[in-house]
N, C-alpha and C positions, 0 to 999 in steps of 0.2 A: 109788156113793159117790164124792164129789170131795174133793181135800185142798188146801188151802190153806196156807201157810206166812205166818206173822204179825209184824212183828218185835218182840219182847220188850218192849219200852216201848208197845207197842201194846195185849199181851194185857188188862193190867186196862181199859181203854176196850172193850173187844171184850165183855168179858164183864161190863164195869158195876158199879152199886151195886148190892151183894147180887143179885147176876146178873140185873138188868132188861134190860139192854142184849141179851142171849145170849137174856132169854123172851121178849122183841121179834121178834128175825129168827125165832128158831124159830115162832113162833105167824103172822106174817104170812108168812114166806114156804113154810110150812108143811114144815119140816127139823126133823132133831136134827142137832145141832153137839156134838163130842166134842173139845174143847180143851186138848193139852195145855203146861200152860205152863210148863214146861221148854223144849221145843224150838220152841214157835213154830206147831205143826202143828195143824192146824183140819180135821179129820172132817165132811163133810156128807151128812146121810143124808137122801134124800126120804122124810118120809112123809105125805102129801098129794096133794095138785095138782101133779104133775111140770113141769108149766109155771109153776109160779108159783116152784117149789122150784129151777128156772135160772136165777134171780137171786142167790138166796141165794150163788153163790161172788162175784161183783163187790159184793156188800153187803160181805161179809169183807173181800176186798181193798181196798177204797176203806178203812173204817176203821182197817184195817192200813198205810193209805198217807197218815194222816191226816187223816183226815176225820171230821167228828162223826157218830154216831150219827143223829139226824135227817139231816144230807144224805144218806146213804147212804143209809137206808130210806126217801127219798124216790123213789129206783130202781122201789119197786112202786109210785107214785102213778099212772104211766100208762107203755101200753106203748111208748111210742116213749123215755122217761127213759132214759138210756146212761154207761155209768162208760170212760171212757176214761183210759189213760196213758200219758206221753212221757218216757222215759229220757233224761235231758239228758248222760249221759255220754259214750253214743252219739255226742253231737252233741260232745265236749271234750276234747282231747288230753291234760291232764293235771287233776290234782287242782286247780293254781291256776285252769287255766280254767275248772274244773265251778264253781270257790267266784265267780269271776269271772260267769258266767252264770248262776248262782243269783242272786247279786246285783242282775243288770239285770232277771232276772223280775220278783224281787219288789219293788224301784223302792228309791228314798227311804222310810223309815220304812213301807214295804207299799203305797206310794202303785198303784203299776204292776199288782201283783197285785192290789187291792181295785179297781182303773179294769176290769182285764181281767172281776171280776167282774161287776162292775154294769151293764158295757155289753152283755155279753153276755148276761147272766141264769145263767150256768154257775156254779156253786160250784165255785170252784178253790183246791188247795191246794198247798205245795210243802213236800217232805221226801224227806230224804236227796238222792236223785239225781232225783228226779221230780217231774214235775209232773202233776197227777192232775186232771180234770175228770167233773163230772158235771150233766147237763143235758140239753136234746132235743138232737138230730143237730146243725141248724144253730147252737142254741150253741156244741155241744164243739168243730164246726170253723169259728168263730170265735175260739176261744181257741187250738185247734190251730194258725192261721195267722198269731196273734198272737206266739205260741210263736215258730214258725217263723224269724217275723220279726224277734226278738230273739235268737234263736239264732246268725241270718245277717247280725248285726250292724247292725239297719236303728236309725233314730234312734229314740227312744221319741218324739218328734213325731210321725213316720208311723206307728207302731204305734198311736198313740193315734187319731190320723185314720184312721185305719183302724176302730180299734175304734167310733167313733163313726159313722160310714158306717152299719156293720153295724148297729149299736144302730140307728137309725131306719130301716133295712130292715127288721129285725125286727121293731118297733113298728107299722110303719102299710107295711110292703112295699113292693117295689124304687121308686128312684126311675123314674120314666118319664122319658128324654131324647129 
């Protein structure tokens, strides 16, 4: 059994309308989930396919990390799908800089964070102190290094050229020079 910790404004999205959301993970990723929402804690108990029931803790975390329901359980669409996350506080000396860096993720009006998605193909979301992706390997570490590179102060120009690079590597693979 694995336990996951949820944050309160999270748990009714975790457990959905009239608990669809909670007979979702459990039926596909073949778990019971024992949520209590008092504290945030989230019970996972295999009973099924132990392999398919190792997802079911990054299904929880990702919607405890703001993510919808569909993108998370998009994690069992195939097996290479990956939930990754980047504590941005790690990278900020104080609370002005995490709000200051939060800020350049998410661009103008979500401009930077919707560019990061679509070039990538990565559903990305950002909350609290993180930034959370989910998507095949080389999405998440295109969004990973996009991160990076707003993190380490690069222009959103070259983040962008960059993300676009990447986008048509993805699309029709590596340019040949």
């Amino acid at each position: 059994m694995q336990h996951v910790k949820v944050p309160q404004d999270r748990i009714g999205v975790l457990i959905g309308e009239g608990g669809e959301t909670m007979r979702a993970i459990e039926s596909r990723s073949e778990v019971r989930l024992d949520i209590d929402s008092e504290s945030g804690s989230v019970a996972i108990e295999s009973v099924g396919d132990p392999v398919t029931a190792l997802v079911a803790p990054d299904i929880v975390r990702a919607i405890g990390r703001g993510f919808k329901p569909e993108a998370a359980l998009s994690l069992l669409d195939g097996e290479m799908r990956m939930f990754d996350l980047i504590d941005i506080s790690d990278k900020t000396r104080n609370d002005n800089d995490l709000r200051r860096q939060k800020g350049r993720l998410i661009g103008e009006n979500g401009r930077t964070r919707q560019l990061m998605e679509e070039l990538s193909g990565a559903d990305v979301v950002i909350y609290g102190s993180t930034i959370g992706m989910i998507g095949d390997p080389e999405e998440v570490e295109a969004v990973r290094r996009a991160t990076a590179m707003i993190l380490d102060g690069a222009p959103h120009g070259a983040v962008y050229s960059y993300l676009e690079r990447k986008h048509r590597e993805l699309t029709r693979g590596p340019d040949i020079a």
